[in-house]
N, C-alpha and C positions, 0 to 999 in steps of 0.2 A: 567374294560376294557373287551370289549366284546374277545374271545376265536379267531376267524378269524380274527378279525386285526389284535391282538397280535402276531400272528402268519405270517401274513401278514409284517408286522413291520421289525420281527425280521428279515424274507429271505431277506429283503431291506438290511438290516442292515449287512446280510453277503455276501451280492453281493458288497457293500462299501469296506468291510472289503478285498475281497477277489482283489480288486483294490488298495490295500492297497501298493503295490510296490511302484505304483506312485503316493502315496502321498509325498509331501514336508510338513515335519512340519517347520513353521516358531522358528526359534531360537532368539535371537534380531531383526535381520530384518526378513521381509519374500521376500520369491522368487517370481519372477516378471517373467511374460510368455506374450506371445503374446496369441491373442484366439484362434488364428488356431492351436498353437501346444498341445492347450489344446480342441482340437474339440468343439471350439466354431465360432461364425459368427460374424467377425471385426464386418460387417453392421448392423447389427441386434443388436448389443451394440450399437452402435453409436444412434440405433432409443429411445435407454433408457434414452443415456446421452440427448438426444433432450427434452424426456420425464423430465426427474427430473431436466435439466436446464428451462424448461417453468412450473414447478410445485413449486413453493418455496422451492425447496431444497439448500443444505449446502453441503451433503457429500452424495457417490452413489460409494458402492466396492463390487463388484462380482467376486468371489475365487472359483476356480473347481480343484478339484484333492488336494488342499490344497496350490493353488497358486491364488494371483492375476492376474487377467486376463483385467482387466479394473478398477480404480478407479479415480472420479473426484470430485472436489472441488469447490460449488461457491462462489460468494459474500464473498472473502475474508481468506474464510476458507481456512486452510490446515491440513495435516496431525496431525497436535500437537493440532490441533482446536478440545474441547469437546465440547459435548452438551449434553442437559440432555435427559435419554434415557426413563424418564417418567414410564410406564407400562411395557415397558422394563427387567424395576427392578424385575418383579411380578416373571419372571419369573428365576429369580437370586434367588429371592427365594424360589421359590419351590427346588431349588437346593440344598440348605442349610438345608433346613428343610428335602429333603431326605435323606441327609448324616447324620443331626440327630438322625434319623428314623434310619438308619445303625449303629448308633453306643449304640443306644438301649437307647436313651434320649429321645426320642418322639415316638409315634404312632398314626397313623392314627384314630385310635378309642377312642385316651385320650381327654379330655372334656379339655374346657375352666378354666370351675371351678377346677380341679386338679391344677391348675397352678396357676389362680388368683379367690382362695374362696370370694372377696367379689364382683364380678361381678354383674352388676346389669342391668337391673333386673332379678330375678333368673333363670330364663328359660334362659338367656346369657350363662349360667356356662355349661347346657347342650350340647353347640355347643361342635362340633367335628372339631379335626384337617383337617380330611378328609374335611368336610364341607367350612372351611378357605379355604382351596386352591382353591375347585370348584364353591366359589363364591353362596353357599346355607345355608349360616348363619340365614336368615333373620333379620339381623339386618337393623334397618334402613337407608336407602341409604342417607345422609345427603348431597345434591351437594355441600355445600361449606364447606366441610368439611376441603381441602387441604389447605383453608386459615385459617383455626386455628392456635393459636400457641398451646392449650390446647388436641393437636386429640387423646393424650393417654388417660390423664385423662377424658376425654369426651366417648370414645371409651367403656373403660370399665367400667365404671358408670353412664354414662348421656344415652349414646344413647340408645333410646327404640330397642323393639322387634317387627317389623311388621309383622312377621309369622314364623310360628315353625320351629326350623330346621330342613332344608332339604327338604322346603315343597315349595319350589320358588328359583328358581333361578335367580341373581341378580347381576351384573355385578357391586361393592360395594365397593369402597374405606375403607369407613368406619367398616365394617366389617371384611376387614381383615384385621388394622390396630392390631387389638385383635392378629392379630401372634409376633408380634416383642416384647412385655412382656412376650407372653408364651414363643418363642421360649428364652428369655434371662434364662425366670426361670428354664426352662430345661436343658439348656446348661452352663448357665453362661458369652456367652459371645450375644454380638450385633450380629445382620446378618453380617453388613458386613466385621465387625471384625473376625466371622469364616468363611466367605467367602474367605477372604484375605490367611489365614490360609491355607484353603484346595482346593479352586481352583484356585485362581487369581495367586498368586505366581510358585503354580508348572505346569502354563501353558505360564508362562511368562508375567503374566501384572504387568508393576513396577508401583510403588505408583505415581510415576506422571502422570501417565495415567488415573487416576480416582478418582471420591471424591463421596463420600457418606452423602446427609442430614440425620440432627437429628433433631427432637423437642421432648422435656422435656425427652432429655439423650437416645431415641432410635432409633433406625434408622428405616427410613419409609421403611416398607415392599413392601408399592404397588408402590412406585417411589423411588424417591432421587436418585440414581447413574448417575453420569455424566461422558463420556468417550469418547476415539474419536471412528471413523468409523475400526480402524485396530483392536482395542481393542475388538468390538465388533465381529469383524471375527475370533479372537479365542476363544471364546464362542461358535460363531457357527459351529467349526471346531470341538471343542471337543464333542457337541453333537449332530454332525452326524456322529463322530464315536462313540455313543452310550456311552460317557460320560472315554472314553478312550484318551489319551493324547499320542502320539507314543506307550511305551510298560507298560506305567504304567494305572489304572482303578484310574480315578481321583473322579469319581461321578459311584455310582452302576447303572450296564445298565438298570436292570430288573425296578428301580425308572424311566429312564428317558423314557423308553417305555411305562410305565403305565403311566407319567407323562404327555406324549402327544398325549395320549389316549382321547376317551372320559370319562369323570370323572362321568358321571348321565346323567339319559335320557332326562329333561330338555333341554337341550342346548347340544346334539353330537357333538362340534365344539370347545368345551371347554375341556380342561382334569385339570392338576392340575397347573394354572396359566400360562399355554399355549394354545397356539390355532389349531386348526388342520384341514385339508380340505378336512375331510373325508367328508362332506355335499357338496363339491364344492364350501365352499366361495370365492374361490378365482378360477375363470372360465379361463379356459386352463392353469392351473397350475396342474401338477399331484396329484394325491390323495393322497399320502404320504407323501406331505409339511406339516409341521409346523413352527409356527410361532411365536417369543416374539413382543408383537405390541407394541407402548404405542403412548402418545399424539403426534398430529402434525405427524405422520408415521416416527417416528423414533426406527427402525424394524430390525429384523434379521428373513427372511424367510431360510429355511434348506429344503433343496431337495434332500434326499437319491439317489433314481433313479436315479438322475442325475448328484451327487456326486459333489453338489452344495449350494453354499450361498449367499445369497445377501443381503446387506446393505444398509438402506438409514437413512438421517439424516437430522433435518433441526433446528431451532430456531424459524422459521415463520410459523402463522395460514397457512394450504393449504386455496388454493380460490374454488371457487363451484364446479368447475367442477372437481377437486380432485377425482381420483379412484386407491390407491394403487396397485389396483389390475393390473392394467393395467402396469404397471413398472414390477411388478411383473412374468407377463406374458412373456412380451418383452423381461426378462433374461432368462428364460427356454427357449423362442422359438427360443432365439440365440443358446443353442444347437445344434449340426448336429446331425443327425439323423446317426446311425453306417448303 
């Protein structure tokens, strides 16, 4: 992580912190506001909900100050309606795998092969943790990977090597599939069995709010979590305050700032299973966004500056003229302007 963002990152992150009065942490339910008393623009939401009701959406929740301020539902959904958060996941786990990393079970620099010696083929064993998360394994990107029933045993046995690690980056199902055996053999437990453990529970997500895939006994690193649109808002409530939960530190900040960092020069928009808009992918969205994306834009963007979250959720392919980005936009610019 380059030195000026991180640095950058963190003043974000204490100007949050330093609005921290008025935060509402959600306890069983969360607090509900109108926009204007949260200096947001009725109108200017409404032009969202216009947005993700003519876009194949399900679910659309935008939380400022650590309240909702707007959330809707279509085609049936409600509140108790999950959906699967796809890529979502990816970055659930990077979260998991930092608190490993905190508690001296994993490191960024420990190899594949430390964890599972008969990786094949051998140059597989050389991948790095670091590398898992940034998506620079070079393992072979297999498209139909996600319909195996076999992706573990396949993952670290079958699938070739199409380039050194660290020498490509590759946007890979398949390769970082290789995290959820390391990450069991270091820890002992599934993702998202310590996930449950160290975030979900002491931030309030109860067990009916969420289910976790497994094939052949692990849980998929880069998808499987299904959950609704609130559940997801406290995720992204906890890390825009830097992985802090009201007064308790639930995930280490200094992980989730390098975390949504860029991770390699490769791809600056990528850090470790998150996405970030330091490049401007995401056009009139502030530089400071990040973002868990996964299939179909079922997302959680995070807006430090603007002490802001936004949710969308859907089950149905988007149609062509699909641009998250533009949703995306629509919530920041309903901001007022102090």
């Amino acid at each position: 992580m380059s030195r000026p963002f991180a640095l950058a990152l963190l003043c974000v992150v204490l100007c949050v912190r330093g609005a921290a009065g008025q935060t509402a942490w959600p306890g069983e339910e969360w607090e509900t506001a109108t926009p204007a008393s949260q200096g947001m623009d009725a109108d200017g939401l409404e032009q969202a909900r216009v947005w993700l009701e003519s876009h194949n959406s399900k679910s659309g929740v935008v939380i400022r100050h650590g309240r909702i301020v707007a959330e809707w539902y279509f085609g049936g959904a409600d509140r108790q309606s999950k959906f699967a958060a796809y890529s979502t996941s990816k970055s659930l786990s990077s979260m998991a795998t930092g608190l490993a990393i905190a508690d001296g079970k994993l490191g960024l620099d420990h190899t594949v092969g430390r964890y599972l010696p008969d990786a094949s083929p051998e140059t597989k064993r050389d991948v790095t943790v670091k590398q898992l998360l940034s998506m620079t394994t070079g393992v072979h990107n297999d498209t139909t990977f996600p319909q195996r029933e076999d992706q573990f045993s396949y993952a670290v046995k079958t699938a070739a090597m199409d380039h050194a690690p660290g020498a490509k980056w590759d946007y890979n199902n398949t390769g970082l599939a290789l995290l959820s055996p390391v990450f069991r053999n270091a820890t002992g437990k599934e993702i998202d069995e310590f996930l449950n453990d160290r975030v979900f529970r002491p931030i309030g997500m109860r067990a009916e709010d969420w289910k976790w895939e497994h094939r052949e006994g692990h849980a998929l690193p880069y998808s499987g979590c299904h959950t609704t649109g609130r559940t997801l808002g406290r995720i992204g409530l906890l890390v825009l305050h830097h992985g802090k939960w009201q007064d308790k530190q639930i995930v280490p900040a200094a992980w989730l700032a390098e975390s949504v960092a860029a991770s390699q020069e490769l791809n600056k928009s990528y850090g470790y299973l998150w996405w970030n808009n330091s490049t401007k992918k995401w056009p009139g969205v502030p530089t400071d966004a990040f973002a868990a994306l996964g299939k179909w834009d079922n997302n959680i963007l995070v807006v430090p500056s603007l002490d802001l979250i936004v949710i969308r959720q859907s089950d149905l392919a988007p149609g062509k003229d699909h641009q998250i980005a533009e949703y995306f936009r629509m919530a920041c610019e309903a901001v007022k302007k102090p």
